[in-house]
MARVEX-251383 format. One record per residue: x, y, z of N, C-alpha, C in turn; residue in one letter. Coordinates in pm, whole numbers, plus 50000, padded with zeros to 5 digits. Example, Ala and Ser with C-alpha at 12.3 -4.5 7.8 and 13.67 -1.06 7.14 Angstrom:
<rs>
513194943150780512304955050780513204967050780a
512854977550708513674989450714512905000350787s
</rs>
This chain:
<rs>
492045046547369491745037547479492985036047567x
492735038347707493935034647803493975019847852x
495375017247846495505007347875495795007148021x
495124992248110494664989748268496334990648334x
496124991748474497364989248565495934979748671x
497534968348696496604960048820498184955948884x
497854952348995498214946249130498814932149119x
499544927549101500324912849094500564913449278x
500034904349343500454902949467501484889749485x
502554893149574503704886249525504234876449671x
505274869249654505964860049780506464871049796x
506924870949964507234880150062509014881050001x
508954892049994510574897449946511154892449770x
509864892649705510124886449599509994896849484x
509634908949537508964919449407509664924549314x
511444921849341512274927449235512664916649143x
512494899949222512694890949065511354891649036x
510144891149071508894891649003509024903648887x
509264912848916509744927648812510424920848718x
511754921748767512764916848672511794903548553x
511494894148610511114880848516509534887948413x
509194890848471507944899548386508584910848255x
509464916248324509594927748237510554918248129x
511084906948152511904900448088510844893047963x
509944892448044508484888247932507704895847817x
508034907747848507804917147756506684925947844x
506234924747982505064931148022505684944248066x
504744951948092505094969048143505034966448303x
505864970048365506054965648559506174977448592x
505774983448695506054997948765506214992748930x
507424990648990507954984949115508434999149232x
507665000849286508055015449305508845014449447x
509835019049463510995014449542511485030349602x
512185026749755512495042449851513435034249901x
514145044649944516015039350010515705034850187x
516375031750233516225027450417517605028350417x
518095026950558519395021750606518965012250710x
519574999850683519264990150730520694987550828x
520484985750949522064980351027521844967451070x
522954961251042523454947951042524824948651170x
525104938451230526434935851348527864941951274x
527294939651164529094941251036529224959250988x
527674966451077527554979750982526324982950948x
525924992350840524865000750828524854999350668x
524154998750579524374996550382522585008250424x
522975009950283521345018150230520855006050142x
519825001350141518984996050043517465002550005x
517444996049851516025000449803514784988949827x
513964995049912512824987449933511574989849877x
510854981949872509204985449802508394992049889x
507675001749826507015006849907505995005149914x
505484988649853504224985649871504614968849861x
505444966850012506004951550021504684944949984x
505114935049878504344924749841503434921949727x
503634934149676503174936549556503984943449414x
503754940449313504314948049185502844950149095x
503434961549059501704971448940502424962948783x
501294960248720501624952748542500504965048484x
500784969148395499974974748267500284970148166x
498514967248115498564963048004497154946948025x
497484945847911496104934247903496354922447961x
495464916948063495814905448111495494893148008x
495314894547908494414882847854496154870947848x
497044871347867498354863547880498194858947970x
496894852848073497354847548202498014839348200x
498494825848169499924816648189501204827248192x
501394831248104502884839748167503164845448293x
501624856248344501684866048461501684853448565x
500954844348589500494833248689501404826348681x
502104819648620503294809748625504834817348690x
504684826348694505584836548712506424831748828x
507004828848874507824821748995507524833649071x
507124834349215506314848649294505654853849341x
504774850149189503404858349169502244846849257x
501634851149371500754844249404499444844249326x
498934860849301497364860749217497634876849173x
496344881049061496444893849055495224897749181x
495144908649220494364910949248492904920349260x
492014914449305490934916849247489504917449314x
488834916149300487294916149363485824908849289x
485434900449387484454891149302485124878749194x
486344878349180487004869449079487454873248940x
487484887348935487834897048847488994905848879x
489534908048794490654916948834490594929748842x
490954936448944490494950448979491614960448925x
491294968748859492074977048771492344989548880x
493724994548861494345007348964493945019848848x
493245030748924493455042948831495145048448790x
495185051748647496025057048616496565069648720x
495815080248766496015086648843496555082248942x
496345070849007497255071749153498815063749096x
498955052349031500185052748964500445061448904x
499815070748850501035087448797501525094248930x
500435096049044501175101549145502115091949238x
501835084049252503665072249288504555074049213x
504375072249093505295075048982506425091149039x
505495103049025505695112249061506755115049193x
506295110349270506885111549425508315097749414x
508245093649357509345084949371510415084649256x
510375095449158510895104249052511325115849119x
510705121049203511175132149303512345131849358x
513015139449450514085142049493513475143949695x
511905139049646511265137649854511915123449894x
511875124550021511745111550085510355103850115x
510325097050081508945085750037509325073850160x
508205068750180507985060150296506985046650297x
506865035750335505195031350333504865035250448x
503505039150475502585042650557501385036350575x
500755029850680499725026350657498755036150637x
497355022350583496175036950473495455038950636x
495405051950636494395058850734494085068550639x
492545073050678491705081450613490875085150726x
490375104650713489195112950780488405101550827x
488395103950968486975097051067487805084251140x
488915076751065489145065751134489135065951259x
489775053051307489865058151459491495055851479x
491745067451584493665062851547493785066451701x
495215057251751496315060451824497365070951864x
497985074051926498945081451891500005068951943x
501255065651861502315060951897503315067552012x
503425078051984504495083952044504415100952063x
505125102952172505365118152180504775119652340x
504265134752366503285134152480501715130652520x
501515128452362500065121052367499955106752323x
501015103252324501715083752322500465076252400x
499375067352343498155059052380497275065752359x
496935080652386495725086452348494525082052217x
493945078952190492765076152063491745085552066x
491165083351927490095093951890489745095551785x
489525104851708489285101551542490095111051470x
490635107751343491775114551272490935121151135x
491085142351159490395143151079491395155351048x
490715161950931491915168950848491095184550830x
491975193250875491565207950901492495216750777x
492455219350676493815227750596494415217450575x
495355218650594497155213450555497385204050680x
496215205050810496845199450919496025186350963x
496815176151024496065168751078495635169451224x
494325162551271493915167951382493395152051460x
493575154351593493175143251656491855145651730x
490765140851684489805145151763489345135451877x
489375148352017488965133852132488075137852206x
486795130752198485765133052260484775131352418x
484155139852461483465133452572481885131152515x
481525117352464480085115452416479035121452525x
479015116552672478195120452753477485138252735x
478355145452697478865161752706478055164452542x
478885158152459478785161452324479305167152269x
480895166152371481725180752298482915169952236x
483475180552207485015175152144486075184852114x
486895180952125488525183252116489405185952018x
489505191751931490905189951829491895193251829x
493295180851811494725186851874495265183851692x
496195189151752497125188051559498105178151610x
498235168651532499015154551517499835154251410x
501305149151439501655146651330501895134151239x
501075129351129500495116951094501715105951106x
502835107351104503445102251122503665091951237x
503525102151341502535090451494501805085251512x
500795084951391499495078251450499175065851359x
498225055851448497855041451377497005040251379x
496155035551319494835030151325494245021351399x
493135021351484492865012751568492095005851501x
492124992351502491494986851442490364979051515x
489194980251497487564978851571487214963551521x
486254960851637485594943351566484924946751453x
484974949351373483764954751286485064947851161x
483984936451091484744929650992485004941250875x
486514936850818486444945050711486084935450587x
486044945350433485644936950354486934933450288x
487504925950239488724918950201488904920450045x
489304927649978489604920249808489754903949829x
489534901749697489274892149629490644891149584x
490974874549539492104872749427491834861049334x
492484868349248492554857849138493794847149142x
493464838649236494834830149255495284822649121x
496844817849130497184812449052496914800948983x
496314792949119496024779949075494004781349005x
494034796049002492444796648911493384793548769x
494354789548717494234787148585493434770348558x
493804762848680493364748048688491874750748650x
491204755648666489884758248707488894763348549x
489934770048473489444776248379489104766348245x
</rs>
């Protein structure tokens, strides 16, 4: 039987004492962290940042909620419906992976095939359309509906954002802290 990975969502800039005090608890923490250079008036330092500000991954059984919840940090785990939503092992092995590596790692926001995206910058800087994936390449597709035709340029994902449409999204759920009052 494998044991779960979940999502501790945390106070803003708090994910390395949340790590630290957990792992001090005996729990398994996976904090997955990439270098920046940050400049300051005094100079330039490298620091390690999270690459998923605001959160730290726990494996292992939640049934300890007072320890994980009391946690000075920890706002809730998180979850869906009032349950805690478990991360596949697979995508923490591949974070794991890439940040064990010798790549440069980044956060990125999640865009996925069909969205609708921007371009930030370059010579197609404002352009929109939909972001879809050909091979190895990404592609910006921009259309004339009237016509029925369309366009595909190669983008490099790095430029592009997601536009975000009125169309509500659906939100996870959390298991806040103060659900221990409740229980």
């Amino acid at each position: 039987m494998s044991i779960d990975w979940y999502a501790l969502y945390t106070r803003h800039q708090h994910e390395k004492a949340v790590a630290r005090l957990l792992t001090g608890k005996g729990f398994e923490i996976f904090l997955p962290l990439y270098r920046a250079v940050h400049r300051w008036k005094n100079g330039a330092k490298q620091v390690a940042l999270p690459l998923f500000p605001c959160y730290v991954f726990l494996r292992g059984p939640l049934d300890p909620w007072l320890p994980i919840l009391t946690t000075p940090g920890v706002h809730a785990v998180v979850g869906f419906g009032g349950k805690p939503a478990t991360i596949p092992r697979s995508e923490i092995d591949a974070i794991r992976r890439v940040v064990e590596s010798s790549l440069r790692a980044e956060p990125h926001p999640f865009i996925k095939c069909g969205d609708r995206v921007r371009i930030k910058a370059g010579p197609l800087e404002g352009l929109e359309g939909s972001l879809l994936r050909k091979k190895n390449q990404w592609k910006l597709l921009l259309s004339v509906e009237m016509l029925e035709k369309s366009v595909a340029v190669e983008v490099d994902a790095s430029v592009v954002e997601r536009v975000y449409t009125s169309k509500p999204r659906v939100a996870p759920g959390w298991l806040p802290s103060n659900a221990l009052a409740r229980s």
